[in-house]
C-alpha positions in Angstrom: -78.5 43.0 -60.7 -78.6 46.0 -63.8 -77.1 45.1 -66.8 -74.5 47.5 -65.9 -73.4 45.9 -62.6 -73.0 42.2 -64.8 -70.4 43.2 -67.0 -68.7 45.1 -64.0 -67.9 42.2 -62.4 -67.1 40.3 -65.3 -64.5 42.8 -66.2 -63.3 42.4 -62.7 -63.1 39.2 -62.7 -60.8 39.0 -65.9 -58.8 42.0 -65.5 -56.2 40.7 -64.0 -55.4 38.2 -66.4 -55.5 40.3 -69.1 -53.3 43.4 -70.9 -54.9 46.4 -71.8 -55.4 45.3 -76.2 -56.9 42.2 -74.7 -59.0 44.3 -72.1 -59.8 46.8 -75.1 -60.9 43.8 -77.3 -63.2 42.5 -74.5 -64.8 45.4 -74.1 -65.5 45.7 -77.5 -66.7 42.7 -78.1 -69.3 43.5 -75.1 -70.4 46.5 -76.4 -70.8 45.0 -80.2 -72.8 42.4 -78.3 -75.0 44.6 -76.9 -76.0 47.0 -79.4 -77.3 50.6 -79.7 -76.0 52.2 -76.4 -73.3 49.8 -75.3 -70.1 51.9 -75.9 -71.4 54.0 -73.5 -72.9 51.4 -70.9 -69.6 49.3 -71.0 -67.2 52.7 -70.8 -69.3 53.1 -67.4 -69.4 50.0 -66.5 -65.2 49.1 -66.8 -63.9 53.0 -66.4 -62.4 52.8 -70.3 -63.3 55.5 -71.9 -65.1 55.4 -74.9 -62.6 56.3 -77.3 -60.2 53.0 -76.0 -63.8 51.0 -76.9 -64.0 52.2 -80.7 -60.5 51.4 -81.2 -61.3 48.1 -79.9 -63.8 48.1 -82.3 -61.6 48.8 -85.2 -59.6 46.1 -84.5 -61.7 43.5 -84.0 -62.8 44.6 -87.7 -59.3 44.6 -88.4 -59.0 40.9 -87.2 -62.0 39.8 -89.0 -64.5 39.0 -85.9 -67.2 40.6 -87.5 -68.6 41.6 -91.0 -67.2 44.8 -92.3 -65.7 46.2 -95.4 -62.3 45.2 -96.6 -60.1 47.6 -94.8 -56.6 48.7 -96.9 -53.6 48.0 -94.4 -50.8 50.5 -93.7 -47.6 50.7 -95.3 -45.5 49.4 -92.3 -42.6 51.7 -92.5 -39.3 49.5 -90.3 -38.2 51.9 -87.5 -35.0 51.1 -86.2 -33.7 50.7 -82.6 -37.4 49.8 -81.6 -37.2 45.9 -79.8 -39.9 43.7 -81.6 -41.4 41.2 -78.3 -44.8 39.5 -79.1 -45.3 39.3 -75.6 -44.9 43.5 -75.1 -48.2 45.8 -76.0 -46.0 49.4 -75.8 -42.6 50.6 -76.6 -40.6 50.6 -73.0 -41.5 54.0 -71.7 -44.8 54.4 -74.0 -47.8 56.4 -72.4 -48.4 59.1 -70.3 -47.7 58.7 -66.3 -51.1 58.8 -64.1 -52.1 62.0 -62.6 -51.6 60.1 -59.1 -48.1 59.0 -60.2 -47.3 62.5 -61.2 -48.8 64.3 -58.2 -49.2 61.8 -55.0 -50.8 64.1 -53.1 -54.0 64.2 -54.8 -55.5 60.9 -54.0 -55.5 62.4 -49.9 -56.7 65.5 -51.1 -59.8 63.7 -52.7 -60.5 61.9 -50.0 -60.5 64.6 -47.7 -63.1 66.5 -49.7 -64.9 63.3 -50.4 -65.2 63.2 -46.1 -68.9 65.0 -46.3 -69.8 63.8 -49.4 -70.0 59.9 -49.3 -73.3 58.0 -49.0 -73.6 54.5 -48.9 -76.3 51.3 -49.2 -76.1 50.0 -45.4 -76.9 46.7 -46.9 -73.9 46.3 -49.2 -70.3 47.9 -50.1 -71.6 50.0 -53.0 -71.2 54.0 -52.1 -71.4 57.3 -54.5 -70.9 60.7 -54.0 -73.0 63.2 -53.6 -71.1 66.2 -56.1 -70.6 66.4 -59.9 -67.1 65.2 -61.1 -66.6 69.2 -62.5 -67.8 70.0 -58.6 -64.9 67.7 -57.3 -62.3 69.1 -60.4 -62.9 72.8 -59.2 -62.4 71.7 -55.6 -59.1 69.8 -56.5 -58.1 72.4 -58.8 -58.6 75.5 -56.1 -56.1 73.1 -53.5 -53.1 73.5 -56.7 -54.2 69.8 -57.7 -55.9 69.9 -61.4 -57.1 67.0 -63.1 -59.8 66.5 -65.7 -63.2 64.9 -65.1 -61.6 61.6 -66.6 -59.3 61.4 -64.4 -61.3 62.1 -61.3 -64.2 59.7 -62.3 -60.7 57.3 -62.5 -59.7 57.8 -59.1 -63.1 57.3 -57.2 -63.5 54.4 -58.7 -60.0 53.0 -57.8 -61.1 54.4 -54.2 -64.4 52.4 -54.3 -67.0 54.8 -55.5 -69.4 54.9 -57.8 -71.2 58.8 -58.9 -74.9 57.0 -58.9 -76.9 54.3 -57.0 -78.7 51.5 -58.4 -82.0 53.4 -60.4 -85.4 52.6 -58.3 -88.9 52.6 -59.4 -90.7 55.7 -59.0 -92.9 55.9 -56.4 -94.5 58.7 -54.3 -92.7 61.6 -54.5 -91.1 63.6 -52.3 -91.9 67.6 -51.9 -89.0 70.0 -53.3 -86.3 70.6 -50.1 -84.9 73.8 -51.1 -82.6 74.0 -48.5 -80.9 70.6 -49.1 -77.5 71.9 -49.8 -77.6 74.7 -47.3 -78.1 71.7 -44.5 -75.1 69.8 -45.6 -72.7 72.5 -45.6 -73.9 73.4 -41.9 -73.6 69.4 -41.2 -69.9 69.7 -42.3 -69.3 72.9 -40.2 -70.5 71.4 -37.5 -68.1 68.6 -37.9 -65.0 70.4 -38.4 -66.3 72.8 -35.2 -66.7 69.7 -33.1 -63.5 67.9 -34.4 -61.4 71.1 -33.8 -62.6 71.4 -30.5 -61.6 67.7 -29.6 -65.7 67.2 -28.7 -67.5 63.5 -29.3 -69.5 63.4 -32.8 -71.5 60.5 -33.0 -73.9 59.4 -36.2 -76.8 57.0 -34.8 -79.6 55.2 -36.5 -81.8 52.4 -36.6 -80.6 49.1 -38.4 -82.9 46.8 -40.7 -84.8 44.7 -38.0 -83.6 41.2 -38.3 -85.7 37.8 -37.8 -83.9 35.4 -35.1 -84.4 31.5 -36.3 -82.8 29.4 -38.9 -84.1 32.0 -41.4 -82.5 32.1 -44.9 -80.5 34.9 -45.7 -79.2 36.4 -48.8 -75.5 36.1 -49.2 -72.9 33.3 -50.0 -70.7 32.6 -47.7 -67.3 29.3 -47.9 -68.6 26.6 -46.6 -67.8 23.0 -47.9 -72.0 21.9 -47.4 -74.8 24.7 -47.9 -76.4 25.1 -44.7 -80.4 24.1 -44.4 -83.1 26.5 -43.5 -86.4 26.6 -42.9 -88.3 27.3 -46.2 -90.4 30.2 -45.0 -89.6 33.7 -43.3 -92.5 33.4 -41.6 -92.3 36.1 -38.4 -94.6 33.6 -36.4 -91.9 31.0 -36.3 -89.0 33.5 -35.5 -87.7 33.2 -31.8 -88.0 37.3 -31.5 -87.5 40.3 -33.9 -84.3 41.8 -33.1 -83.7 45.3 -33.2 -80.1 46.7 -33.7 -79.4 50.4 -33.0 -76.3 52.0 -34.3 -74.0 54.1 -32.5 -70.4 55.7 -34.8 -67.8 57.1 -33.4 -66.6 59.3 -36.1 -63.3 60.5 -34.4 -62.3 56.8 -33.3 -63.5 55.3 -35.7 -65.6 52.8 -33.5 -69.2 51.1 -33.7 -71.5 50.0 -30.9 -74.9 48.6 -31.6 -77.1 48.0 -29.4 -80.0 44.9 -30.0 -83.4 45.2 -28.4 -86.0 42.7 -28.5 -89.2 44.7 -28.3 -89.9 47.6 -30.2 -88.2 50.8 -32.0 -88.7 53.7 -30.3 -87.1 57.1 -29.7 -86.7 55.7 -25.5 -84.8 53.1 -27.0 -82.8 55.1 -28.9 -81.8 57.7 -26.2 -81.5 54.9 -24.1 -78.9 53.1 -25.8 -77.0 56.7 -26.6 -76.6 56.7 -22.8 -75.4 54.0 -22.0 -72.6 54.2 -24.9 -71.9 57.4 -23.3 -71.9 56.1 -19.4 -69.8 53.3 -20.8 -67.6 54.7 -23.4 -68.2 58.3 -24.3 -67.5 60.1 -20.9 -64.4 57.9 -20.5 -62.9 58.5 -24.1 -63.7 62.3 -23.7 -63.1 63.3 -20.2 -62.4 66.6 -20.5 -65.9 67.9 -22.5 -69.3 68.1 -21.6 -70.5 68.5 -25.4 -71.9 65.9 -27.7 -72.8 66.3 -31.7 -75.5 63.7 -32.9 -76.2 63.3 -36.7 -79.1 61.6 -37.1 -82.2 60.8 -40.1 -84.9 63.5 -40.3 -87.1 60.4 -39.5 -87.8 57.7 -37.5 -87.3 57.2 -34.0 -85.0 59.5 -34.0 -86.8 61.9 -36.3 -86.7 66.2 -36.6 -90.4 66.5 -35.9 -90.5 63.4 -33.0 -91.1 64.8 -29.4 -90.5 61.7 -27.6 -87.3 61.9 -28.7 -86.7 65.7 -27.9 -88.1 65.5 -24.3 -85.6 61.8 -23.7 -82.6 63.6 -25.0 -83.0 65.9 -22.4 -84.0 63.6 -18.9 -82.2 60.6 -19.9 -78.8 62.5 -21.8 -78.5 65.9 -21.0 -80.3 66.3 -17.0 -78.9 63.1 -16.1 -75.2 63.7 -17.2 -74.8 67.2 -17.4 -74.5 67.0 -21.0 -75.2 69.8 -24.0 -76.2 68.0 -26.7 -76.2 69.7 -30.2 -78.4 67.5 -32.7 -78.2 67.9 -36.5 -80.6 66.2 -39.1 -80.3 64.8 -42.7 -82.6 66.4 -45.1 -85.6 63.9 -45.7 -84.3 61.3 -48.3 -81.0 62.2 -47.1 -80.3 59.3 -44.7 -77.5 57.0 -46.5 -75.5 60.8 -46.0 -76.0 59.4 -42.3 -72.0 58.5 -41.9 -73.6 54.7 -39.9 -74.8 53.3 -43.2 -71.7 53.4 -45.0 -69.0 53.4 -42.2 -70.9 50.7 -39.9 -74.4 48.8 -41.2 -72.5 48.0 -44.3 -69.7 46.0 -43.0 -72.3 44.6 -40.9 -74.2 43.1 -43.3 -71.5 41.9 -44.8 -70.4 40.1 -42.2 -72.8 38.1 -41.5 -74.5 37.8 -45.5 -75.2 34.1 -46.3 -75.4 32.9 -42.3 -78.5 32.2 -40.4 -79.4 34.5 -37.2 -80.4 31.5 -35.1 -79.9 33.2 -32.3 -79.0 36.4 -30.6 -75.8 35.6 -29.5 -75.2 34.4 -33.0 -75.9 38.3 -34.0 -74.1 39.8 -30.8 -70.8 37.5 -32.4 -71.1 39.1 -35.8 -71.3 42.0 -34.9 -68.3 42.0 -32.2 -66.3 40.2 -35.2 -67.1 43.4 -37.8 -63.6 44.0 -39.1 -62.1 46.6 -41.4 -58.7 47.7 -42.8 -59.0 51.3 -42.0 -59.2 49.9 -38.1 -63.3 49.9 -37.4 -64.2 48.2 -34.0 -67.5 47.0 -33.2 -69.0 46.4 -29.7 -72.5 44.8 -29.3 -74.7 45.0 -26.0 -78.3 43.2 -25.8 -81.2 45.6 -24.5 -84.0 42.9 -23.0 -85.9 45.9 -22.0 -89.7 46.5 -23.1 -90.1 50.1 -24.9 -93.8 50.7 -24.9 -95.0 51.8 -28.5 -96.5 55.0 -27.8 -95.1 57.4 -24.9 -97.7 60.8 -25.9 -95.6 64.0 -25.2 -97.7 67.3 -25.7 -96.3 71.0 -27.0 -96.5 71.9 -23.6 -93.7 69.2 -22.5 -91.6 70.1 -25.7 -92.1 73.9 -24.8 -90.5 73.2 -21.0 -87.5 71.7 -22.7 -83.9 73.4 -22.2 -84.1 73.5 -26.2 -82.8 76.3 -28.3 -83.0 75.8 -32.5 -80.1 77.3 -34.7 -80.4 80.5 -36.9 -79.6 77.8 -40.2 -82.1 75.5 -40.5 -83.9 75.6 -37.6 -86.1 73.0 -38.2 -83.0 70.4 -38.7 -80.6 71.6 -36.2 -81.1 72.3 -32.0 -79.2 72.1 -29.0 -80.5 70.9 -25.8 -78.6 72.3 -22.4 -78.7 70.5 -19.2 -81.5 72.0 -17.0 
């Protein structure tokens, strides 16, 4: 945990029991504590802006809680009709109303233009977004709602967003993808083409495989006696390596994964997108025979994988008369991938701090994957074998019904029924 993240959820922990001078003094006794750089690392970390901080700052002076130079009090003038209350920080009244107070309608504005812009860790319930706070303030201003970058940088952060993931080592490095941007504007055209239309949008991906045994897992969870596990993660000892693929439902706002026991590969994958579809997909959407997948540039599921091309369109599109438009994230893109935020991350919540003994232990906490915007989650269990390497040649990608798109073609195809 960053140094950053501690005194977050510290300050969350205590905010509610205290007022804003006692929240100003806190946080000024955190940044004096820290040193060179801390008005700034606390103002990030607790959403007070700096200025509130050096006022703290003065007043802790004022007080006497650290060494300074005498400082000369103010002549206190008495104002009358003003209601002295030692338990009162403001005059009734004092202070500006929020920007949300005086203009409701820009919290749903946000989030609407925050709906292609989220990423998320699949792993936990920390997200970001992907544009500049001036990027979201000419947005908001252009739709008649203006606001500074304060206030903005306020609101995502009362919504659950943060502008920047945790920082990572550096490692190899990725090559320059000029057309980063261009891809996810035609990602969100896509969306709003598909959505208008009344067509299925799914967002699919492969989950972190997951060791089945009385494994430890990270996590606390209420229990009145800690649980005992095994005190190695050794694979050797695990009843099977489970492997959980993820299917969204964008519109509906519904998640079906489902667990294989043998290996990841783009078979698996297309097989499991047809069975959601035999089961669910052509029943939810009778009336089209057009489905948008958003998927990684890699993996099973890759840009550049032809075992996944050539099974999209025998075991999806042949066997259900089914045109399938497929649109990739940018490498280094994936937690733009709507399942690692909207599904994997509940997931892991769920079931953070609790052994995987078994499967059905996994199938349960994944059916029981709750969340207060309404999220569902089925769970099927694949016992098929997937054999590692299928080869497909040029030649069999060259036969396919497969037609790329004039904007990044090398991200975005649709495959037609033959």
């Amino acid at each position: 945990m960053s140094e950053i993240d501690a005194i977050r959820q510290k300050y969350e922990m205590l905010r509610v029991a205290m007022d804003e001078r006692t929240s100003r003094l806190w946080a000024a006794s955190e940044s004096l504590a820290i040193g060179r750089g801390g008005t700034a690392m606390v103002a990030e970390a607790t959403g007070l802006s700096q200025a509130t901080i050096c006022a703290g700052i003065r007043e802790l002076e004022q007080l006497g809680s650290i060494p300074t130079t005498p400082v000369v009090p103010r002549q206190q003038v008495a104002r009358p009709n003003r209601v002295q209350s030692r338990d009162r920080i403001r005059r009734p009244g004092g202070g500006r109303k929020l920007t949300e107070i005086k203009d409701p309608a820009i919290m749903p504005t946000l989030e609407r233009l925050l709906t292609n812009e989220v990423a998320g860790d699949p792993m936990s319930d920390r997200r970001w977004v992907r544009s500049s706070l001036r990027q979201l303030c000419k947005w908001l201003k252009e739709d008649g709602h203006p606001a500074a970058p304060g206030v903005v940088s306020r609101l995502l952060k009362k919504m659950g967003y943060s502008l920047k993931a945790n920082e990572r080592k550096q490692g190899r490095s990725r090559p320059n993808c000029p057309e980063r941007d261009e891809q996810f504007r035609y990602v969100a055209s896509q969306r709003e083409t598909f959505t208008a239309a009344g067509c299925p949008i799914i967002s699919v991906d492969t989950k972190k495989k997951e060791l089945i045994g009385n494994f430890e897992r990270k996590g606390k969870t209420w229990c009145k006696k800690a649980e005992e596990v095994d005190e190695h993660n050794f694979p050797s000892a695990a009843e099977c390596k489970a492997v959980p693929f993820g299917i969204y439902e964008l519109i509906r706002n519904k998640g079906h994964v489902y667990v294989g026991v043998s290996n990841d590969t783009p078979e698996f994958a297309v097989v499991s997108i047809a069975k959601w579809w035999d089961m669910e997909g052509r029943v939810a959407y009778p009336r089209t025979d057009r489905l948008l997948i958003l998927a990684d540039g890699g993996g099973s599921n890759g840009c550049h994988v032809r075992a996944w091309k050539c099974n999209l369109q025998a075991l999806l599109s042949d066997r259900f008369d089914l045109t399938v438009t497929v649109c990739h994230y940018p490498t280094g893109c994936s937690k733009w991938n709507p399942v690692e935020h909207r599904l994997f991350s509940f997931i892991s919540k769920n079931w953070e701090g609790k052994p995987l003994r078994s499967l059905e232990i996994m199938l349960g906490y994944i059916r029981g994957t709750k969340t207060e915007t309404g999220l569902k989650v089925t769970s099927y269990l694949d016992e098929d074998f997937y054999k590692k390497s299928v080869p497909f040649s040029h030649k069999d990608v060259d036969q396919l019904c497969l037609k790329t798109h004039d904007a990044c073609p090398q991200w975005n195809y649709t495959i037609t029924p033959r």
